[in-house]
C-alpha atoms as an extended CHARMM CRD file, in Angstrom:
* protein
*
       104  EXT
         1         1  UNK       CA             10.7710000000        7.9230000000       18.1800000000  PROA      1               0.0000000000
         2         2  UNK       CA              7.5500000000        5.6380000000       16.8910000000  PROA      2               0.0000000000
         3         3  UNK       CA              4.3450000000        6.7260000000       18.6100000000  PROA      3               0.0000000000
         4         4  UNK       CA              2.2570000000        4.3970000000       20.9080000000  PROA      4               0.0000000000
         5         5  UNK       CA              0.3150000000        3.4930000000       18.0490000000  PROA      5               0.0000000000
         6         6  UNK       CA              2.8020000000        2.6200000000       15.6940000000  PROA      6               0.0000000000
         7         7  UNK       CA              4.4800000000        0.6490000000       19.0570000000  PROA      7               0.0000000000
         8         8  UNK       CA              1.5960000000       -1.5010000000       19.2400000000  PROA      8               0.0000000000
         9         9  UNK       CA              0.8830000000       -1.9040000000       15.6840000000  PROA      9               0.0000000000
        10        10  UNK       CA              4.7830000000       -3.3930000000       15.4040000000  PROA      10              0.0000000000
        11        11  UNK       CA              4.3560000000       -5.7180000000       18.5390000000  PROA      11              0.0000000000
        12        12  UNK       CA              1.3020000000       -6.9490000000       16.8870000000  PROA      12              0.0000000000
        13        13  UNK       CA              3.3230000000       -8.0260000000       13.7390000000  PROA      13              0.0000000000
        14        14  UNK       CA              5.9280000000       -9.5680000000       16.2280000000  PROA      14              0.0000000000
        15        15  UNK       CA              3.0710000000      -12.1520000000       17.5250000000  PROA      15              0.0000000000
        16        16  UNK       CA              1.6140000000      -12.8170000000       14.1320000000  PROA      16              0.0000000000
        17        17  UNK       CA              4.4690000000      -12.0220000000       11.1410000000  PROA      17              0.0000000000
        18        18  UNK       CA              1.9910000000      -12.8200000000        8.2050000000  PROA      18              0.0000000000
        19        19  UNK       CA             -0.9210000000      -10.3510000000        9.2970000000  PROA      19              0.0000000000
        20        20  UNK       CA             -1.4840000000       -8.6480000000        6.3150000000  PROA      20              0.0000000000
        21        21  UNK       CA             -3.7800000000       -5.5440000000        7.9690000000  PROA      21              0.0000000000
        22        22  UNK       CA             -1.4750000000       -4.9380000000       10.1910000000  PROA      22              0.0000000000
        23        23  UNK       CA              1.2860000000       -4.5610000000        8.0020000000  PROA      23              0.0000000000
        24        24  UNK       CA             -0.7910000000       -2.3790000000        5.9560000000  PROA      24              0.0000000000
        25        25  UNK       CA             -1.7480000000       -0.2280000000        9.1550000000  PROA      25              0.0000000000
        26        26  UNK       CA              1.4780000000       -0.0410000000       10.0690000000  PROA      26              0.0000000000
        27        27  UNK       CA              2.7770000000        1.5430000000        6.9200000000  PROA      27              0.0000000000
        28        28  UNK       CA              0.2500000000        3.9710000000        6.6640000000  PROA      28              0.0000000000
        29        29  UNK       CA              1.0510000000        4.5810000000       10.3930000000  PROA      29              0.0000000000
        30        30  UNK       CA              4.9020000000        5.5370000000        9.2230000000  PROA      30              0.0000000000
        31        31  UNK       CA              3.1740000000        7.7540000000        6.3520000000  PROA      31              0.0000000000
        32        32  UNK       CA              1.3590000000        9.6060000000        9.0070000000  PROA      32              0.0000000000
        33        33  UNK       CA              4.2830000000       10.1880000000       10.4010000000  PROA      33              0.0000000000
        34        34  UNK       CA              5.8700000000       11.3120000000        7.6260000000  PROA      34              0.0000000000
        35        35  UNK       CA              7.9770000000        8.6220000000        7.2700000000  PROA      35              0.0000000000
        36        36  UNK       CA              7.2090000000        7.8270000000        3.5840000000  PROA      36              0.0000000000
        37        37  UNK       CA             10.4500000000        5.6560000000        2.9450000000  PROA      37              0.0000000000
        38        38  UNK       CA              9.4580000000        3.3190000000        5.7820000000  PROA      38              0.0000000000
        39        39  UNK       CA              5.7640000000        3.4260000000        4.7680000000  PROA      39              0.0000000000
        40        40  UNK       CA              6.9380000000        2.6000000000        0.9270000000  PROA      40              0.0000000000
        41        41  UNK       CA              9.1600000000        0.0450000000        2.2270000000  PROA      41              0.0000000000
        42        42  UNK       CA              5.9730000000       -1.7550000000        4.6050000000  PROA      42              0.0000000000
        43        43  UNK       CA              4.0810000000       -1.8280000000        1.0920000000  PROA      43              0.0000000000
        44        44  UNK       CA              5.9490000000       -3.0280000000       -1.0020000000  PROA      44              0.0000000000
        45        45  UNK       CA              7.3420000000       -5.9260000000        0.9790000000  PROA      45              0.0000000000
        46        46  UNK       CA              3.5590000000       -6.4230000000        1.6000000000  PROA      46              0.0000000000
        47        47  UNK       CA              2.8970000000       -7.0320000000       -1.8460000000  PROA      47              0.0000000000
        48        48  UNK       CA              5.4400000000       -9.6630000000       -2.0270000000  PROA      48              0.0000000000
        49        49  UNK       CA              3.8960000000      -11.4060000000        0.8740000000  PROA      49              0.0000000000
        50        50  UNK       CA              0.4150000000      -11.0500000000        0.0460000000  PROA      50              0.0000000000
        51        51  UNK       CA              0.0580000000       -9.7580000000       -3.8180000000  PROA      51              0.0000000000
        52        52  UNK       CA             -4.1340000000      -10.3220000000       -2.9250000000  PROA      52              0.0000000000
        53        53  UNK       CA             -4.6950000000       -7.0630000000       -0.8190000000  PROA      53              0.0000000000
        54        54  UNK       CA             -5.9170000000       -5.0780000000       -3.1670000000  PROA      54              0.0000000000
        55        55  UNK       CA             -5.3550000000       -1.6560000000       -0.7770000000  PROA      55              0.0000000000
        56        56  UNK       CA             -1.8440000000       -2.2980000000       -0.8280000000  PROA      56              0.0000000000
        57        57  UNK       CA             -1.8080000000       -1.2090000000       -4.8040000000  PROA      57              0.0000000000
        58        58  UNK       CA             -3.7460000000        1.9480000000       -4.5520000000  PROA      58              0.0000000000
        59        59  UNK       CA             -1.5820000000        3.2570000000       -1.2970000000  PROA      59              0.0000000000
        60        60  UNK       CA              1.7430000000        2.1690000000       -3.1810000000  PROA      60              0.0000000000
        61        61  UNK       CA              0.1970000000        4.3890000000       -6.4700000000  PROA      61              0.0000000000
        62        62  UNK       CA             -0.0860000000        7.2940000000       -3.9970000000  PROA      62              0.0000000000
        63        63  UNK       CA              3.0700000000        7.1840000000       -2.5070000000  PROA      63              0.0000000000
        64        64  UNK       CA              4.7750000000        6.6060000000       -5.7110000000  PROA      64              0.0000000000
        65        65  UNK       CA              2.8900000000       10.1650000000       -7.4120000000  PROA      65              0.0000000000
        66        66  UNK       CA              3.9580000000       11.7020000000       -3.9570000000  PROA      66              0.0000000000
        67        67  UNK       CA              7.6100000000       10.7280000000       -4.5130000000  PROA      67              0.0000000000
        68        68  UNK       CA              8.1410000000       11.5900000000       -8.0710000000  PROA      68              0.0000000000
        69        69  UNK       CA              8.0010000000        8.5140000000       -8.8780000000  PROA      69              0.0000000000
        70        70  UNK       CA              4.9100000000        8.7250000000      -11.9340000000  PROA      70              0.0000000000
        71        71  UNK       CA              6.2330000000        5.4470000000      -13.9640000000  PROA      71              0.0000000000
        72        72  UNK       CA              6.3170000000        3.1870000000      -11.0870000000  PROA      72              0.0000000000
        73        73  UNK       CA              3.2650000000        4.8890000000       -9.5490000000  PROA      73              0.0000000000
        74        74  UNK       CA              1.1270000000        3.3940000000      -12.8810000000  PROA      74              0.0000000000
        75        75  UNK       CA              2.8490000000        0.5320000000      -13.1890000000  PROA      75              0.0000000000
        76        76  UNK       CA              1.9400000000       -0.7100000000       -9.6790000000  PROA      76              0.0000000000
        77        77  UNK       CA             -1.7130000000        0.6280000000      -10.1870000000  PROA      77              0.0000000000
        78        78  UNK       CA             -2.0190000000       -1.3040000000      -13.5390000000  PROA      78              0.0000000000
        79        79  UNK       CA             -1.1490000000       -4.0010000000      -11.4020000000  PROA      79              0.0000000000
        80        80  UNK       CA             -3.6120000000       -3.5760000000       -8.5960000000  PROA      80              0.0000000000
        81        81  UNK       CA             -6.3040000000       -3.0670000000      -11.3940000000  PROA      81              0.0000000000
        82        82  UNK       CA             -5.8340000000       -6.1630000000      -12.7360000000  PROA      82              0.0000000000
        83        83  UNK       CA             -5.5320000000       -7.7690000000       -8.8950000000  PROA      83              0.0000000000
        84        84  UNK       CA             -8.7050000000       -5.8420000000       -8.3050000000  PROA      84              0.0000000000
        85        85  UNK       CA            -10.8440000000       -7.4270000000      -10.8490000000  PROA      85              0.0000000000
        86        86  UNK       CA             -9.7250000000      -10.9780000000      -10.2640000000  PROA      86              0.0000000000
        87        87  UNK       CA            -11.0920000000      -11.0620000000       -7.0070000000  PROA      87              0.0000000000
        88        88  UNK       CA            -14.1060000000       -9.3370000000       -8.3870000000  PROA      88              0.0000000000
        89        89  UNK       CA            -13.4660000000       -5.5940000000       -6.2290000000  PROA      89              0.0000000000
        90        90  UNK       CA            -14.6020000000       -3.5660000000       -9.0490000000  PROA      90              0.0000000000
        91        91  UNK       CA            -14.8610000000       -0.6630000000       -6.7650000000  PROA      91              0.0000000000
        92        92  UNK       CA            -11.0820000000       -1.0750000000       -5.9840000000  PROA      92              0.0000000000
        93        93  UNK       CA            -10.3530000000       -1.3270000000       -9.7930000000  PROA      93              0.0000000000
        94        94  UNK       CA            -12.6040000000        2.1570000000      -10.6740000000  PROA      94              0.0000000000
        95        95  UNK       CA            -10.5210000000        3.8570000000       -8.4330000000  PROA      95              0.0000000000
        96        96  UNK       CA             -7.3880000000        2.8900000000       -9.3310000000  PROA      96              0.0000000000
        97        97  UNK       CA             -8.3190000000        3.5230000000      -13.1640000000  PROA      97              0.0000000000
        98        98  UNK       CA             -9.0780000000        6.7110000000      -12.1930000000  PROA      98              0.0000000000
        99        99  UNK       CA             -5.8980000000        7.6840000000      -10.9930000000  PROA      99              0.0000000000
       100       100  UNK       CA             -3.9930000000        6.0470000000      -13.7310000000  PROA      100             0.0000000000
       101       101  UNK       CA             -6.0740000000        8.4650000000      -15.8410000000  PROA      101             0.0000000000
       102       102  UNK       CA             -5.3270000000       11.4630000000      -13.9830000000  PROA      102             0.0000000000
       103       103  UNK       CA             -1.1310000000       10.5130000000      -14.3090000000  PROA      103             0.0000000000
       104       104  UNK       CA             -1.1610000000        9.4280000000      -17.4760000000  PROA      104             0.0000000000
């Protein structure tokens, strides 16, 4: 069963479908629930939808090193790096270097 938060955060997407925040919120919602397939599953499909939030990279890295999942875990961080420093969050892009570094 979702929690009231994660209730909300869905009905929100119902009103407005192409929300990117709240699509983000919601799959870190389904991580903090331990839900880490659905949470995965919210970020990814984010990226397709909007491949300009730069969070969405980072998160995705995470969740991909928490899931064994190393290879895809760089490759999506390589990808938010270069995201990143397009729309000139250079902040965004240190971190994410960093944590290529520590996996490679």
């Amino acid at each position: 069963m979702a929690s009231p938060r994660l209730e909300s955060l869905l009905q929100f997407l119902e009103k407005d479908p192409d929300d990117s925040f709240t699509r983000y919120a919601i799959a870190l919602e389904y991580v903090s629930e331990g839900n880490m397939v659905q949470g995965i599953a919210y970020l990814e499909d984010l990226i397709k939808r909007d491949p300009g939030y730069v969070a969405t990279y980072l998160q995705l890295g995470y969740l991909y090193t928490e899931t064994d999942r190393k290879e895809d875990a760089i490759a999506i961080l390589r990808r938010g790096i270069e995201i990143a420093r397009q729309s000139g969050d250079l902040h965004a892009a240190s971190e994410m270097q960093d944590e290529v570094d520590e996996l490679e």
